[in-house]
C-alpha positions as CSV (number, residue, x, y, z in Angstrom):
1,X,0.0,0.0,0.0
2,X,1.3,3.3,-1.0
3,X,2.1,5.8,2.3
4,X,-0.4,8.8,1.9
5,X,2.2,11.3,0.9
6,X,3.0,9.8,-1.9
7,X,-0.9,9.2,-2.7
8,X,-1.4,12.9,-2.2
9,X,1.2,14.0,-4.6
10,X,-0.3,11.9,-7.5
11,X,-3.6,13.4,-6.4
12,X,-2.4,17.0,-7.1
13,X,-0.2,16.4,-9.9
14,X,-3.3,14.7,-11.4
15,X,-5.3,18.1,-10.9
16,X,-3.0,20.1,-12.2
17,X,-2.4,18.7,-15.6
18,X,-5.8,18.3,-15.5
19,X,-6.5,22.1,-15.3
20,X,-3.3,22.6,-17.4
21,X,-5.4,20.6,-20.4
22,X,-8.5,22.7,-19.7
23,X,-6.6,26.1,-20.0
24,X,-5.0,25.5,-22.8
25,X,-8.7,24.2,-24.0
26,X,-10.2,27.1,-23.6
27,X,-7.8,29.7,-24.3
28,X,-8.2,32.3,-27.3
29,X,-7.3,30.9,-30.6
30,X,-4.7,32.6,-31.8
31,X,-5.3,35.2,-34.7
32,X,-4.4,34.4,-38.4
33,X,-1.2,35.9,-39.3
34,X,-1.0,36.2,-42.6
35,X,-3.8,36.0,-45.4
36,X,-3.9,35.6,-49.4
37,X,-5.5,38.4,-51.4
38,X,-6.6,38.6,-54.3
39,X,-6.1,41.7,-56.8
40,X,-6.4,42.1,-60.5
41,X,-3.5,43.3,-62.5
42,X,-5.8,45.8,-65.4
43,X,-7.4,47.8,-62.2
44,X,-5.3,51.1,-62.2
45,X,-4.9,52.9,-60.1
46,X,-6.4,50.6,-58.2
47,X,-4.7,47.3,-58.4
48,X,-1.9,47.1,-61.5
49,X,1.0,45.0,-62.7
50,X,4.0,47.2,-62.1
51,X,6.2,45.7,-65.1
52,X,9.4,46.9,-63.8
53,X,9.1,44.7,-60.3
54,X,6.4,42.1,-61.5
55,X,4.4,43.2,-58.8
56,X,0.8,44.0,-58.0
57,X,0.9,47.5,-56.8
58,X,-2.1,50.2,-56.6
59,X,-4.5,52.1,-54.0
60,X,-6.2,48.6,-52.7
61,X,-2.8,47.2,-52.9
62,X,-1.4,50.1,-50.4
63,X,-5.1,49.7,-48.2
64,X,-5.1,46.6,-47.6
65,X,-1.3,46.2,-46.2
66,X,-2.1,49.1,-44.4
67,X,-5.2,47.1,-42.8
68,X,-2.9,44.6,-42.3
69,X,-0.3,46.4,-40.3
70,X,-2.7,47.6,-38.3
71,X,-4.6,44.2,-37.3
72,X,-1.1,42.5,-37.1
73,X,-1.5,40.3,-40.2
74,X,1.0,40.0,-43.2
75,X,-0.9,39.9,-46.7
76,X,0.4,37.9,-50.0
77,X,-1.5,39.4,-53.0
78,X,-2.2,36.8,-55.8
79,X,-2.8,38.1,-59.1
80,X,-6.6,37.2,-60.4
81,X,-9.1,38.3,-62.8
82,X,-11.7,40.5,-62.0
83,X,-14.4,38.1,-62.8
84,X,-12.6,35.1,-61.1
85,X,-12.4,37.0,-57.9
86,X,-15.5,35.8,-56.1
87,X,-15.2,32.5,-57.2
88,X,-11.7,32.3,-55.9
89,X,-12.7,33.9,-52.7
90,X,-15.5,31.4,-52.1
91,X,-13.3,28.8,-53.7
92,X,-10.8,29.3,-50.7
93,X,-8.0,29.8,-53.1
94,X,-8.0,33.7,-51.7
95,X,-8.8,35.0,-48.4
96,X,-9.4,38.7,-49.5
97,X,-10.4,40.8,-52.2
98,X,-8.7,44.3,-52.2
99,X,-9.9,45.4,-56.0
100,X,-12.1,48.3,-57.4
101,X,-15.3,46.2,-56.7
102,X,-18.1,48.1,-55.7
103,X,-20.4,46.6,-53.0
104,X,-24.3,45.7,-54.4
105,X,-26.9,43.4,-52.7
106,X,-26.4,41.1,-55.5
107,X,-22.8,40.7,-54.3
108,X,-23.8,40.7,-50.5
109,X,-25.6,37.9,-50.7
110,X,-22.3,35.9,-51.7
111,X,-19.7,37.6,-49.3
112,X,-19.0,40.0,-47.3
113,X,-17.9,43.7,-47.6
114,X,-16.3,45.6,-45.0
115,X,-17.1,49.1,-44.6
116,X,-16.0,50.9,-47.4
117,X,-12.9,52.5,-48.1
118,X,-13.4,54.5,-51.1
119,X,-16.8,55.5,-53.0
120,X,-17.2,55.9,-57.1
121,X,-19.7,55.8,-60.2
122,X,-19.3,54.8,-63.5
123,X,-17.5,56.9,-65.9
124,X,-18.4,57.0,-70.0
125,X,-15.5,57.2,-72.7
126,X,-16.0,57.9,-76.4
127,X,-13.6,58.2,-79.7
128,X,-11.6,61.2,-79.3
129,X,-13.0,62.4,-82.6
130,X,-16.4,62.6,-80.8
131,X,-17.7,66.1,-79.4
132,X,-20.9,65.3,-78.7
133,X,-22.4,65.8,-75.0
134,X,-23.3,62.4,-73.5
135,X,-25.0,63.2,-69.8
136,X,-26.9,59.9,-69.4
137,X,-27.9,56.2,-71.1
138,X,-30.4,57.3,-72.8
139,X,-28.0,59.9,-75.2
140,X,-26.8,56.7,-76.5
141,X,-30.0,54.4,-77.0
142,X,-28.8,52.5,-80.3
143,X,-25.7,52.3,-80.1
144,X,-23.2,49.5,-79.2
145,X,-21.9,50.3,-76.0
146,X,-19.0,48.0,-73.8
147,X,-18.1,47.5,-70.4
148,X,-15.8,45.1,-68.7
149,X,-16.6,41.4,-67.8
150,X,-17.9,40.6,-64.1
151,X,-18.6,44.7,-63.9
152,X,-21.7,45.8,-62.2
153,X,-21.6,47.9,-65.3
154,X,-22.6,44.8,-67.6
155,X,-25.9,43.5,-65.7
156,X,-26.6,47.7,-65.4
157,X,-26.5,48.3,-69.1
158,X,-28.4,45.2,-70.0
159,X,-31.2,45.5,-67.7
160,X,-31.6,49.2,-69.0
161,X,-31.9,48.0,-72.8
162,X,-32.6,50.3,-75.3
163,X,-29.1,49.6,-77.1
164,X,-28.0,47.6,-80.3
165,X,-25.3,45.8,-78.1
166,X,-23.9,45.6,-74.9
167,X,-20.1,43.8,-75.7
168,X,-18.3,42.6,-72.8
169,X,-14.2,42.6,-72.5
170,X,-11.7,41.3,-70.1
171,X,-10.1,44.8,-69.8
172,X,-10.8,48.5,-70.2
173,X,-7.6,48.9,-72.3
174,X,-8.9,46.4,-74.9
175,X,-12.6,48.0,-74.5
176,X,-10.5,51.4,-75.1
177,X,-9.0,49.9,-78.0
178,X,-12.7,49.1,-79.9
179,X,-13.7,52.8,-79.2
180,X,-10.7,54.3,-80.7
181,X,-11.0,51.5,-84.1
182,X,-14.8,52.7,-83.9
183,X,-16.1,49.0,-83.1
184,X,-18.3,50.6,-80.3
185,X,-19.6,53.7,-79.8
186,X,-18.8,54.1,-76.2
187,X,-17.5,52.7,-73.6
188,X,-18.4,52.0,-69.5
189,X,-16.1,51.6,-66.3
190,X,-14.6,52.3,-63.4
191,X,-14.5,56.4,-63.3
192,X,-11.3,56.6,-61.4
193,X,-9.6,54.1,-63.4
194,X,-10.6,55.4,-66.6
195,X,-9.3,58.8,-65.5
196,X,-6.3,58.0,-64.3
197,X,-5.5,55.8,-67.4
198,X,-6.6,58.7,-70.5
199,X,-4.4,61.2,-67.9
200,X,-1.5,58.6,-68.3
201,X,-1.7,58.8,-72.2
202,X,-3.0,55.2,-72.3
203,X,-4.8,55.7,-75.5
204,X,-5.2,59.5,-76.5
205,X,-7.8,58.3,-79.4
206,X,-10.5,58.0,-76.7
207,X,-11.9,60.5,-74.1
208,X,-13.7,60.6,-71.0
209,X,-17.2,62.5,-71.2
210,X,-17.0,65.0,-68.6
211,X,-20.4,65.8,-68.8
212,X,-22.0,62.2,-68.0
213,X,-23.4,61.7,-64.8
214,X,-22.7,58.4,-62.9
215,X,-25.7,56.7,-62.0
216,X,-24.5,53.6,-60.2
217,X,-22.8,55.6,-57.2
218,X,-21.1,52.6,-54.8
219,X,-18.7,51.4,-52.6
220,X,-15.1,49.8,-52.6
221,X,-14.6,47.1,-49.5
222,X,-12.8,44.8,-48.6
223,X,-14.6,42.0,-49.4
224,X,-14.0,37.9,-47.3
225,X,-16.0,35.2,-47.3
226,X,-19.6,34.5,-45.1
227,X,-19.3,33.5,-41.6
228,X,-15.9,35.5,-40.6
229,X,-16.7,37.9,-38.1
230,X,-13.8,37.8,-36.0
231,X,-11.9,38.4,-39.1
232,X,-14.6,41.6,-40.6
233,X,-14.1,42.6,-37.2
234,X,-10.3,43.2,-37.5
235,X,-11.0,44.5,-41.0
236,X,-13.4,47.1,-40.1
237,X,-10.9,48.1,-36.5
238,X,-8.0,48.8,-38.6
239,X,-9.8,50.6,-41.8
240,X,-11.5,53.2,-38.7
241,X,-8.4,53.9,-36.5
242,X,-6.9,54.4,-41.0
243,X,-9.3,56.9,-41.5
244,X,-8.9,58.0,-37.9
245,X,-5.2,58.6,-38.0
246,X,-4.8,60.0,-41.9
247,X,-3.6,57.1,-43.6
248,X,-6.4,56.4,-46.0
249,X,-6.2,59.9,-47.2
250,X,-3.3,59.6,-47.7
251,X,-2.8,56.5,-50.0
252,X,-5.9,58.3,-51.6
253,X,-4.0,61.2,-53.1
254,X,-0.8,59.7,-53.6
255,X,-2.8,57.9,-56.0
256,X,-4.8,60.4,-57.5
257,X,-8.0,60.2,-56.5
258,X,-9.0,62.6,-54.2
């Protein structure tokens, strides 16, 4: 028989592994530390191949490491297509979305958008050659008009009707492209990024019409999968104490679009 003592002892180290195991049971998981994102390379000044590094820079580029720094998680941005963003998000091949994709209930029933970092419209190009004054859709019922694959700008234009065609392209440089050769009579994207690419001289055969007014006004987020709070919550914590402390005006006008 064993003396007491030594019955004692096994009785206390028994209770404290035992409460050793149910601490580490129930303590916090730890927080994810570094996440893939996904970011087209067409999007600027958004998200953009920079040619001389081979690397996806842009505005949601510099947002979303900045969310990162201040949540304390590391980002790697994956180049993807526009329209294979949401599927690769859902997919679980990305964890992110930092692109110029504007937030609509269509959209929100599939992910999730964090508040919003940036807010834009649609913005109408035409041949250069072209002086007329487009202000809205109905200035160009008729005609075949273009807009970029997985776009809210696509479903928009079809839904309004009222035009010969509604062509769709993988980029606004090749949709640029078919209104400078005349293949379309205008053209329908992102306004900042059209901007910022005709002031960049990308094709000086096409303009922007100043005189359009945007009428599908939206949001830029963030945008992660369903059922992720803990994560939207670290999103949405860092992206206030950004606009908080300067930083997202800042990475606003060093990229124009302010």
């Amino acid at each position: 028989m064993k003396p007491f003592h030594c019955l004692f002892k096994h009785l206390v180290g028994s209770v404290a592994l035992a409460a050793a195991v149910a601490t580490l049971g129930s303590a916090p998981a730890m927080a994810q530390a570094s996440y893939n994102v996904g970011a087209t390379s067409t999007g600027v000044p958004f998200t953009f191949l920079d040619i001389k590094t081979n690397k996806l820079q842009g505005m949601m580029v510099d947002t979303v490491t900045a969310v990162g720094n201040k949540a304390g998680f590391s980002v790697n941005i994956q180049q993807t297509p526009f329209a294979a963003l949401i599927p690769s998000l859902t997919g679980n091949k990305i964890d992110i979305i930092a692109a110029a994709m504007l937030k609509t209930e269509a959209r929100a029933q599939i992910v999730d958008f964090s508040d919003p970092v940036y807010s834009y419209g649609e913005g109408l190009f035409v041949n250069a050659q072209d002086g007329k004054s487009y202000k809205n859709l109905d200035d160009l019922k008729g005609e075949i008009v273009g807009a970029q694959v997985g776009t809210v700008f696509v479903d928009a234009l079809n839904k309004k009707g009222g035009f010969k065609e509604v062509k769709t392209y993988d980029s606004v440089a090749d949709m640029m492209r078919d209104v400078a050769l005349g293949r379309i009579k205008a053209g329908f994207g992102d306004r900042p990024i059209v901007a910022y690419q005709l002031a960049q001289g990308a094709n000086p055969q096409v303009r922007l019409v100043k005189e359009y007014q945007p009428t599908l006004m939206g949001d830029v987020c963030l945008v992660i999968r369903k059922g992720d709070p803990k994560l939207m919550e670290r999103l949405n914590k860092a992206i206030a104490e950004l606009k908080a402390d300067g930083t997202l005006a800042r990475i606003v006008e060093q990229w124009k679009l302010n």
